[in-house]
NUDOKE-106127 format. One record per residue (C-alpha): residue in three letters; chain; x, y, z. Coordinates in steps of 0.05 Angstrom, whole numbers, plus 5000, padded with zeros to 4 digits. Example, Ala and Ser with C-alpha at 12.3 -4.5 7.8 and 13.67 -1.06 7.14 Angstrom:
% NUDOKE-106127
{pt 'ALA'; 'A'; {5246; 4910; 5156}}
{pt 'SER'; 'A'; {5273; 4979; 5143}}
***
This chain:
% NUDOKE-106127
{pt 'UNK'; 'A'; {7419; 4933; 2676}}
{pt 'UNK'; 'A'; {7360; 4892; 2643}}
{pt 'UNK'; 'A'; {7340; 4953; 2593}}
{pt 'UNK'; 'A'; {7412; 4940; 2565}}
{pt 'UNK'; 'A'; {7402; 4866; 2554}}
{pt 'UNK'; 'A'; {7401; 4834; 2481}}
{pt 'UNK'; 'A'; {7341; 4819; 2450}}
{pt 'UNK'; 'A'; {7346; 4744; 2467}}
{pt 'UNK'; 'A'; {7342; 4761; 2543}}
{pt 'UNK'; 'A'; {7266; 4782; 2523}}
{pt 'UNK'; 'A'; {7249; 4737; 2471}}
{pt 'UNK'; 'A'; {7283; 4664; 2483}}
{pt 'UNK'; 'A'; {7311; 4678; 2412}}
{pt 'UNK'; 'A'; {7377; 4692; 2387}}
{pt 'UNK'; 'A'; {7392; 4719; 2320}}
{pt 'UNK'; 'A'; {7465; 4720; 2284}}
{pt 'UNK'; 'A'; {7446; 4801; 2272}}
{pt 'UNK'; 'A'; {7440; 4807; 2352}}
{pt 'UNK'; 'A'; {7509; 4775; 2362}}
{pt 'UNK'; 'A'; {7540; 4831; 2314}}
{pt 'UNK'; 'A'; {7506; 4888; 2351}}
{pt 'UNK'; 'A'; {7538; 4869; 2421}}
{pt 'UNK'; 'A'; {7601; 4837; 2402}}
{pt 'UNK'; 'A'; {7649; 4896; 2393}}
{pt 'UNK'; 'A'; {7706; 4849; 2380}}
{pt 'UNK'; 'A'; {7669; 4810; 2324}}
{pt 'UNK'; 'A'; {7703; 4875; 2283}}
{pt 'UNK'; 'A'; {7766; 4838; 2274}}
{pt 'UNK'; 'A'; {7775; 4767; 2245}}
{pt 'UNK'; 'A'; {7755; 4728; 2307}}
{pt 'UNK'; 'A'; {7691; 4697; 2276}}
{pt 'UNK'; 'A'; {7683; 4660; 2219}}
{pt 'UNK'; 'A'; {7625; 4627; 2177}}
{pt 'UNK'; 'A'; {7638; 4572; 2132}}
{pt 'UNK'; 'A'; {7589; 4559; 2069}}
{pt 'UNK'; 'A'; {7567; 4503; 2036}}
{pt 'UNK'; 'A'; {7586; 4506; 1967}}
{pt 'UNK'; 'A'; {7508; 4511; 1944}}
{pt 'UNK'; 'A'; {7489; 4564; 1996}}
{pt 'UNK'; 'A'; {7561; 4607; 1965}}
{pt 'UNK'; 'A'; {7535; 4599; 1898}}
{pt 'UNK'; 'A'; {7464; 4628; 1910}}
{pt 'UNK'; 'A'; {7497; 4678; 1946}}
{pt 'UNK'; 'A'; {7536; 4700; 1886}}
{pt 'UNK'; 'A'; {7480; 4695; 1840}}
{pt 'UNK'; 'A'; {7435; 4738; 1881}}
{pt 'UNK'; 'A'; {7498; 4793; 1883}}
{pt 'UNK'; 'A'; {7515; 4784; 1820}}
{pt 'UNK'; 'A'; {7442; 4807; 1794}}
{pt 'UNK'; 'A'; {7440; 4867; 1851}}
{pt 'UNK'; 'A'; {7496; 4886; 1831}}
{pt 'UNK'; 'A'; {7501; 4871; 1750}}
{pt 'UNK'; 'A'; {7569; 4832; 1760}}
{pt 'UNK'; 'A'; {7617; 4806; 1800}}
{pt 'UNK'; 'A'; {7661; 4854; 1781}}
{pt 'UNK'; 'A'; {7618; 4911; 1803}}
{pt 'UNK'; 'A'; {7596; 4879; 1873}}
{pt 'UNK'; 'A'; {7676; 4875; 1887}}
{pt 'UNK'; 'A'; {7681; 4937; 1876}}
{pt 'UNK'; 'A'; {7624; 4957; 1920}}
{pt 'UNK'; 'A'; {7634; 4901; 1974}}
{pt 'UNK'; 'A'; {7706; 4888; 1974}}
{pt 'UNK'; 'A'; {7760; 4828; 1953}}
{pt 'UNK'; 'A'; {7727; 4778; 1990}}
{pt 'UNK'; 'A'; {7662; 4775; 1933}}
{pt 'UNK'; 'A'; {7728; 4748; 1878}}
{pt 'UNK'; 'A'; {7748; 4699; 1920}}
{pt 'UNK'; 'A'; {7677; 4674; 1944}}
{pt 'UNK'; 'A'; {7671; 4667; 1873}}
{pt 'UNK'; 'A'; {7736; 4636; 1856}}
{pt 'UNK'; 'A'; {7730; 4584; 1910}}
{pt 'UNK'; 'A'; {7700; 4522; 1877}}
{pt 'UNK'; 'A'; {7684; 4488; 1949}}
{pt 'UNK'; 'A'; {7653; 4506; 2013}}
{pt 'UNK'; 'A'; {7678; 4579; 2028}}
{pt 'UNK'; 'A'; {7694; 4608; 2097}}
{pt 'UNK'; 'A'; {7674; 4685; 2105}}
{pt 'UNK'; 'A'; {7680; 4738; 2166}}
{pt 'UNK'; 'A'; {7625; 4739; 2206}}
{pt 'UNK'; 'A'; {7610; 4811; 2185}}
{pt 'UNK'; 'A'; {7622; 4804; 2114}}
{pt 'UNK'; 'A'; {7568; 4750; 2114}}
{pt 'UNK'; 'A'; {7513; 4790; 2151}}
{pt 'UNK'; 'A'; {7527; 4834; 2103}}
{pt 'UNK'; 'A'; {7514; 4803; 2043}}
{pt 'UNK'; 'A'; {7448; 4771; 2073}}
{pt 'UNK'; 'A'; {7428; 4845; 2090}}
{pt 'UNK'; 'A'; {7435; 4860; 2007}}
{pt 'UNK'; 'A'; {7402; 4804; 1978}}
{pt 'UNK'; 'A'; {7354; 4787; 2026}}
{pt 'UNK'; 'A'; {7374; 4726; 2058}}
{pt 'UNK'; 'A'; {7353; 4706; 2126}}
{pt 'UNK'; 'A'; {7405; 4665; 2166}}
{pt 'UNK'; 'A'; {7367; 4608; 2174}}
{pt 'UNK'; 'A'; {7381; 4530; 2192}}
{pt 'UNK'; 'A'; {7417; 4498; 2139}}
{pt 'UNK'; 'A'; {7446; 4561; 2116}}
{pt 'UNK'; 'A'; {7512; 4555; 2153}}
{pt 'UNK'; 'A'; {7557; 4495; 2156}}
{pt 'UNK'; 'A'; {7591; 4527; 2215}}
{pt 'UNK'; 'A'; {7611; 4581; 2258}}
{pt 'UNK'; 'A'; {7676; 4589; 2289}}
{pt 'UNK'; 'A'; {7719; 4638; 2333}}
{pt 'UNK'; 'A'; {7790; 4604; 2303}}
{pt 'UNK'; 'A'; {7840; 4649; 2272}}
{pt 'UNK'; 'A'; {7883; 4624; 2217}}
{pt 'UNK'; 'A'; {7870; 4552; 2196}}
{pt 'UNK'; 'A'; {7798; 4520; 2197}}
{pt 'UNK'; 'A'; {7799; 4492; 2262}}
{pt 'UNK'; 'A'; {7733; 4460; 2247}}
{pt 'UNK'; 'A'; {7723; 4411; 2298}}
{pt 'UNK'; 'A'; {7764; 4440; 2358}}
{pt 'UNK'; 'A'; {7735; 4512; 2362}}
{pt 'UNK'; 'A'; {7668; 4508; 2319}}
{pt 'UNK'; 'A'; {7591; 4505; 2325}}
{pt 'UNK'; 'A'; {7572; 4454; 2273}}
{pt 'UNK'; 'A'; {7512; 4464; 2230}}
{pt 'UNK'; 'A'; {7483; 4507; 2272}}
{pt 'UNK'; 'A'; {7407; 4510; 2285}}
{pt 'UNK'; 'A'; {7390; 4584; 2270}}
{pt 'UNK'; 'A'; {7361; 4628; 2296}}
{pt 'UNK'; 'A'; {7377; 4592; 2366}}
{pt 'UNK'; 'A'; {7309; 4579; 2402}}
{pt 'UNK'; 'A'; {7316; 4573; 2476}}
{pt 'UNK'; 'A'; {7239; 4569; 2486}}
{pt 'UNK'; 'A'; {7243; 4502; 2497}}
{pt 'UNK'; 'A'; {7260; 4444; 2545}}
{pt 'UNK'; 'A'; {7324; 4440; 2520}}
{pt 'UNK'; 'A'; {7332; 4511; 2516}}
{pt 'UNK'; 'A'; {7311; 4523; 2589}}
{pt 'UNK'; 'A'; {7354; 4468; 2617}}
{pt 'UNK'; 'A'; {7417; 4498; 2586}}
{pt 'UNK'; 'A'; {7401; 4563; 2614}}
{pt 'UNK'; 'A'; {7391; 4537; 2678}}
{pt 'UNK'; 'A'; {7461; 4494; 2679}}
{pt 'UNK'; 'A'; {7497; 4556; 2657}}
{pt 'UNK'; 'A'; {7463; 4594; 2723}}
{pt 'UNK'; 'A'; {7483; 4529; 2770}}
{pt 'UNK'; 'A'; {7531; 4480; 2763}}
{pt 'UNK'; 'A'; {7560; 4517; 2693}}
{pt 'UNK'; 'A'; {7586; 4583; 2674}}
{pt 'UNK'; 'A'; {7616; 4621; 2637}}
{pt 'UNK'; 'A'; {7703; 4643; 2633}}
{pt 'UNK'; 'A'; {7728; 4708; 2619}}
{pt 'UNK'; 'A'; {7761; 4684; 2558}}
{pt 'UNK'; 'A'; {7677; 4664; 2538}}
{pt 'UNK'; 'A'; {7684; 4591; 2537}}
{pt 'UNK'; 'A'; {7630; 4561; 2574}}
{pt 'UNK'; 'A'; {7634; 4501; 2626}}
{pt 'UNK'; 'A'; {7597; 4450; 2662}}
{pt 'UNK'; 'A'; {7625; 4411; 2721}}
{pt 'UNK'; 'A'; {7585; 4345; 2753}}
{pt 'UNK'; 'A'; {7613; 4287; 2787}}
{pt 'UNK'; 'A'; {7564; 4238; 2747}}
{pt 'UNK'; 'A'; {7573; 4229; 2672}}
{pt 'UNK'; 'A'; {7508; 4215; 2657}}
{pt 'UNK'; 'A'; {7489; 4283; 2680}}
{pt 'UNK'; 'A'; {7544; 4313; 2639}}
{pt 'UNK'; 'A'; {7511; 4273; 2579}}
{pt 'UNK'; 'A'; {7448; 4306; 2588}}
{pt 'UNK'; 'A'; {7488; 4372; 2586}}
{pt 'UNK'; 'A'; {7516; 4363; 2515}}
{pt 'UNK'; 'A'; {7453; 4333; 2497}}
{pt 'UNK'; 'A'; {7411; 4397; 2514}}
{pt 'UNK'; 'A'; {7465; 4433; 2484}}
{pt 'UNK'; 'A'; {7470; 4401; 2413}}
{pt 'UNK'; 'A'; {7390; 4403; 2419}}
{pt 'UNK'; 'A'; {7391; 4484; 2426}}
{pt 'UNK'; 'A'; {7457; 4507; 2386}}
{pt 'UNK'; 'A'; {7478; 4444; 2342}}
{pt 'UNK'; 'A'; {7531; 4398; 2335}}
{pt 'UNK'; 'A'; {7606; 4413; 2374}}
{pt 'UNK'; 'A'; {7661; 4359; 2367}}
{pt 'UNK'; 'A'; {7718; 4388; 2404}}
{pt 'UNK'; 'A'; {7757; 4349; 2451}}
{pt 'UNK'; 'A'; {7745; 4389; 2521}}
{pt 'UNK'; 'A'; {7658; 4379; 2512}}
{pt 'UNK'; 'A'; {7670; 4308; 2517}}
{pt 'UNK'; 'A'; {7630; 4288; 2577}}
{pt 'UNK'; 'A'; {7644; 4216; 2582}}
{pt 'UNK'; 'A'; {7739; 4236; 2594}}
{pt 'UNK'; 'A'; {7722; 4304; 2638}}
{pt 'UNK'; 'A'; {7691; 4319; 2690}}
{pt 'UNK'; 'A'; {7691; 4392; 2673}}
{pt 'UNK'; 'A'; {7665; 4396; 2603}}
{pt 'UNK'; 'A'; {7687; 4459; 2563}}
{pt 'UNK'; 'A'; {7658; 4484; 2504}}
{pt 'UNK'; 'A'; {7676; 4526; 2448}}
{pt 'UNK'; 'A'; {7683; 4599; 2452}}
{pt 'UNK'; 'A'; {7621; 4622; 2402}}
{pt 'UNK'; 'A'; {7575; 4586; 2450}}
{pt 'UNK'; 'A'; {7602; 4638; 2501}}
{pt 'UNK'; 'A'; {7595; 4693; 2454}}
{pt 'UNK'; 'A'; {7525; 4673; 2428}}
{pt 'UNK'; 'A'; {7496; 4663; 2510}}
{pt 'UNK'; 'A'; {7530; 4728; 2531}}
{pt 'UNK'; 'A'; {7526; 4774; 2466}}
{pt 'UNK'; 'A'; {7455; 4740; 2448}}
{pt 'UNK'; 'A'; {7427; 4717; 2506}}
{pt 'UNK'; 'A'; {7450; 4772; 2558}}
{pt 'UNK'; 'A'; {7480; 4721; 2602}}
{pt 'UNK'; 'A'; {7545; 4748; 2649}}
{pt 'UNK'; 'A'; {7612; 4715; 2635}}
{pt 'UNK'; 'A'; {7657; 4703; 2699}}
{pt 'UNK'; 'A'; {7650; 4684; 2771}}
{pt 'UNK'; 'A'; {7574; 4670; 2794}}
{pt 'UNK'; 'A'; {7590; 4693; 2863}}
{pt 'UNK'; 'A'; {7621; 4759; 2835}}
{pt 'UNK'; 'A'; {7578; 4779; 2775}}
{pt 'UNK'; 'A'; {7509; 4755; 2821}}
{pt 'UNK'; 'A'; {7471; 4742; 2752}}
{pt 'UNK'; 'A'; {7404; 4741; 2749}}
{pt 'UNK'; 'A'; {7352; 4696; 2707}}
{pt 'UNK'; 'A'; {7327; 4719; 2632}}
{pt 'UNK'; 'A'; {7261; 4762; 2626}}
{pt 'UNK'; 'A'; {7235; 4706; 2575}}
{pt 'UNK'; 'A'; {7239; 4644; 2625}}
{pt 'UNK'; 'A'; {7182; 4683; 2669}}
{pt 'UNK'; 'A'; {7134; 4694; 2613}}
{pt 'UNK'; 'A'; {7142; 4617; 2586}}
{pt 'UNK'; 'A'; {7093; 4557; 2602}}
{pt 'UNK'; 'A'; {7096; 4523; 2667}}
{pt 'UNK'; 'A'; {7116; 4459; 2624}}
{pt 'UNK'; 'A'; {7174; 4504; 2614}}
{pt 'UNK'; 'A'; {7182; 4533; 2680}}
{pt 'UNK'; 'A'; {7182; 4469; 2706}}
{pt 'UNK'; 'A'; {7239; 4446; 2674}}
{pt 'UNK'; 'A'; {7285; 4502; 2690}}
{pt 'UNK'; 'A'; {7264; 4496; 2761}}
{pt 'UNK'; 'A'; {7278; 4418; 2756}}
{pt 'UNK'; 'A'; {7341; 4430; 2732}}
{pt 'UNK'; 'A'; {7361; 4484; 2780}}
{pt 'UNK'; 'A'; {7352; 4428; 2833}}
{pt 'UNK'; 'A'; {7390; 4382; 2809}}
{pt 'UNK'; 'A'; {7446; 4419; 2814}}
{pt 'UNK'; 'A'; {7436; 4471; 2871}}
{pt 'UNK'; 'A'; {7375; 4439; 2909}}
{pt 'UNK'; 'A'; {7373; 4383; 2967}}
{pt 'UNK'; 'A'; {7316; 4345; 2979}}
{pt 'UNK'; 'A'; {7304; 4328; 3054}}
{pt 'UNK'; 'A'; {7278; 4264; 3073}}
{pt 'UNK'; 'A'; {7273; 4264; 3141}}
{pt 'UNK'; 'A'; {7248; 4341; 3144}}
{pt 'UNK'; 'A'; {7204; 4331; 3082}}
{pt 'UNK'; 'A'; {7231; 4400; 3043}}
{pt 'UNK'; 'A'; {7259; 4422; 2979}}
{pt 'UNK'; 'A'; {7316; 4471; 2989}}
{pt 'UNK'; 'A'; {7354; 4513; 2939}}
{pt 'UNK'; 'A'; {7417; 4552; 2964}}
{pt 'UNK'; 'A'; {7459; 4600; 2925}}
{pt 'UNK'; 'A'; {7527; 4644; 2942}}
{pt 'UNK'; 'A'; {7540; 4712; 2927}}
{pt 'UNK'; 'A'; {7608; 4751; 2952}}
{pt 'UNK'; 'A'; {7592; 4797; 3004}}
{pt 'UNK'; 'A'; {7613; 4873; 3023}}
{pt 'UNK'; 'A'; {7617; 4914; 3091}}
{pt 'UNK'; 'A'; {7545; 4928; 3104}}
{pt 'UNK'; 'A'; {7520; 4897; 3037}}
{pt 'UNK'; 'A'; {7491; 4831; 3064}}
{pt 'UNK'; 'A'; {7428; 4815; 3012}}
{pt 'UNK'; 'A'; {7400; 4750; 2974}}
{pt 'UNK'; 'A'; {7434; 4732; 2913}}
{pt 'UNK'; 'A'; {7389; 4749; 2855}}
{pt 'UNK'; 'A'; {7393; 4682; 2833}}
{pt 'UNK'; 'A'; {7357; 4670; 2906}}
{pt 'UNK'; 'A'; {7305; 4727; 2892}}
{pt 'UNK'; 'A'; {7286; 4704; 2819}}
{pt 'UNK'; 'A'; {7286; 4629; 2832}}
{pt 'UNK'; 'A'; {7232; 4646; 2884}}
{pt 'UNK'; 'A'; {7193; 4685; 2835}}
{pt 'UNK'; 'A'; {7192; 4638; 2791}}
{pt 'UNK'; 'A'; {7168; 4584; 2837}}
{pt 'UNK'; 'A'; {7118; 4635; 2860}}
{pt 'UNK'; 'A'; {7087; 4642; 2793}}
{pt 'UNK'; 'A'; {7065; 4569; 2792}}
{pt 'UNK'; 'A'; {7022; 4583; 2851}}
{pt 'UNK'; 'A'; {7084; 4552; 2905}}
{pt 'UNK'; 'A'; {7094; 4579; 2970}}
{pt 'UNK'; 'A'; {7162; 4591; 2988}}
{pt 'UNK'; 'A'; {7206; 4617; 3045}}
{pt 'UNK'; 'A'; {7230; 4682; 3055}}
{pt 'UNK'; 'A'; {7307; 4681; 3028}}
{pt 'UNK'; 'A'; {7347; 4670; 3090}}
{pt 'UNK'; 'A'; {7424; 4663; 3111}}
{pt 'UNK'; 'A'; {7455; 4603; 3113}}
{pt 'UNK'; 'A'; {7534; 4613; 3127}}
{pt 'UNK'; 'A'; {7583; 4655; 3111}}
{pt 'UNK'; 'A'; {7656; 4638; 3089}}
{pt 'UNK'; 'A'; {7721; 4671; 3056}}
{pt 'UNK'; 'A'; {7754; 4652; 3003}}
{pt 'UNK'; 'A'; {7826; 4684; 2993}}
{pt 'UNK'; 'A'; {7814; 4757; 2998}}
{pt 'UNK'; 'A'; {7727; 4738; 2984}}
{pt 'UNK'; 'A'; {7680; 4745; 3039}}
{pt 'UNK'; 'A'; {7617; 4708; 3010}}
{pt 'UNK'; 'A'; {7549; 4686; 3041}}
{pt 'UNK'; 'A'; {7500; 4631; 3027}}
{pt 'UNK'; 'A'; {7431; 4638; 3020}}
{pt 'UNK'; 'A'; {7372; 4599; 3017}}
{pt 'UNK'; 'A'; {7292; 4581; 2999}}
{pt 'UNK'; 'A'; {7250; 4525; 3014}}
{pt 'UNK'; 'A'; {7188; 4504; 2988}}
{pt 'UNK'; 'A'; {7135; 4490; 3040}}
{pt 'UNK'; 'A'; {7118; 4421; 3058}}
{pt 'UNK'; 'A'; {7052; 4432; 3048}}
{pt 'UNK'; 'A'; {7064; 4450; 2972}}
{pt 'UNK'; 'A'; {7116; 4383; 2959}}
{pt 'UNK'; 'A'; {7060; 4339; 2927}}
{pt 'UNK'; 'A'; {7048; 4390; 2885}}
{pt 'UNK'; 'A'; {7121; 4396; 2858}}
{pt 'UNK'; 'A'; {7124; 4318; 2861}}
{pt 'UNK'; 'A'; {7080; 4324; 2803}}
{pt 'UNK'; 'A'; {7115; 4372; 2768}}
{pt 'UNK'; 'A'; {7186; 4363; 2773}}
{pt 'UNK'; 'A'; {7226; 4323; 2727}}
{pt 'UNK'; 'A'; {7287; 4305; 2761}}
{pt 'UNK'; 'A'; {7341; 4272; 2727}}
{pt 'UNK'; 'A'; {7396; 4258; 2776}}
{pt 'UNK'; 'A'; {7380; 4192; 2804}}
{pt 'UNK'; 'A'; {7385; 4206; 2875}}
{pt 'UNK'; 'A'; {7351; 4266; 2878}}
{pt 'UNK'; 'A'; {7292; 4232; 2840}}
{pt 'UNK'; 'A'; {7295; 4171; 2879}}
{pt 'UNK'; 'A'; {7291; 4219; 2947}}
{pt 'UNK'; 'A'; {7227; 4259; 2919}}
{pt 'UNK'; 'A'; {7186; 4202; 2909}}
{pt 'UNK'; 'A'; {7197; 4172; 2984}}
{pt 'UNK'; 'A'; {7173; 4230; 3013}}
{pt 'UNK'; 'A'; {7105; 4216; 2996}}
{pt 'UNK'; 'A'; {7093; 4164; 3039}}
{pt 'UNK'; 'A'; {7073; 4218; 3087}}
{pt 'UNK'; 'A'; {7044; 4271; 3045}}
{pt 'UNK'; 'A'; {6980; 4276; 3032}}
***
């Protein structure tokens, strides 16, 4: 249900604070921060004068405060321990406060399982932002263990991924997000828990979870709107020469007597809809099993009567698809 979304699903805008409140697990040492040495130090100064001495704010806080303050480097700190601390002295988790975040256990695994200087808070209100969102609804997702993926055929595309990616969250160096050796790219697991426990998004199989898009994207510029639209054709849309039509299709998994749109379907024409575009009724495509599945494809299309208008709109960035938009203007007028 929507009224049991995070905050970000509203706003665009996730907070480390909104992470904690959804993440039940993020109890236990599965999330780390790690500290720059000069960020550590002005945390301890700050505690130290709340708190009259180190001493005393151990006493009050826990072990962890001794060894913060033992540690003559860059000092890695549970998650909770951290928002904690900013809570007391007044710190807000801002960009530059963090060196990284990461869901390893045991040794720093800094480059395989981390988010690297990460931009807080994590603004989505943006093309960037938008475009992520989009590829996680399409041709991305998110596992059950809450790594999220991206698959394309062309690496260029996959580029643009992990460049809208590092634009929105920061920098990730592990081995699996590189676009240019897989044509899956996975990335690490506090991505997934940030866009599910911050964002609101669902984690699983599309066709089985039949996720719908954030509150926020509706309420942003048409700049914006654009650009999640743009993307959303790239990777589920075909553009129709010979027809002249822009079509977007989506699957959902189907039950006895339960045959309806995906909501994907429903809010992608909404959205469309909102920039004054006329578009089809959802209708069926096909249906088709997989193992023990029975799913169903649906559809929209934007009328032809409406394409110059999205010609000037749409930024497409697979090749082919762009290439296809503009030769259908020879006969539009």
């Amino acid at each position: 249900m929507k009224e049991e979304k995070p905050t970000g699903w509203f706003t665009g805008i996730v907070n480390l604070e909104d992470i904690a409140l959804n993440y039940k697990e993020i109890t236990d040492r599965s999330v780390y921060v790690l500290l720059n040495k000069s960020v550590k130090n002005n945390i301890l100064r700050n505690v130290d004068k709340k708190f009259g001495s180190i001493h005393n704010a151990e006493r009050n806080l826990g072990h962890f405060i001794r060894h913060m303050n033992e540690n003559k480097k860059d000092y890695k700190i549970k998650f909770l321990d951290f928002l904690e601390l900013c809570e007391i002295i007044g710190l807000e988790p801002r960009k530059g406060c963090i060196e990284a975040i990461s869901t390893k256990n045991g040794a720093w695994g800094i480059l395989t399982n981390s988010l690297l200087k990460p931009k807080l808070p994590l603004n989505f209100v943006s093309e960037s932002g938008v475009r992520v969102i989009s590829s996680i609804l399409h041709d991305g997702g998110i596992t059950s263990s809450l790594n999220p993926h991206f698959t394309n055929k062309y690496y260029y595309f996959r580029k643009l991924f992990i460049k809208n990616i590092e634009n929105v969250f920061g920098v990730i160096k592990n081995e699996s997000s590189n676009p240019k050796k897989y044509e899956c790219v996975t990335l690490p697991k506090i991505l997934g828990i940030i866009l599910v426990y911050g964002m609101g998004l669902d984690l699983g199989r599309k066709v089985k979870t039949n996720p719908s898009i954030p509150d926020f994207i509706f309420n942003l510029s048409p700049i914006l709107k654009w650009a999640f639209i743009s993307q959303a054709i790239d990777e589920d849309g075909s553009i129709e020469e010979r027809v002249k039509r822009i079509q977007i299709m989506h699957a959902v998994e189907t039950f006895e007597n339960d045959s309806k749109p995906p909501n994907l379907i429903l809010d992608t024409k909404k959205l469309i809809e909102s920039l004054g575009v006329d578009v089809t009724e959802p209708y069926f495509q096909s249906s088709y099993q997989v193992n023990d599945s029975n799913r169903e494809r649906w559809a929209i299309r934007i009328r032809q009567r409406d394409l110059k208008y999205c010609w000037g709109n749409l930024k497409l960035n697979l090749h082919y698809k762009h290439k296809t938009l503009n030769s259908l203007f020879s006969g539009v007028n």
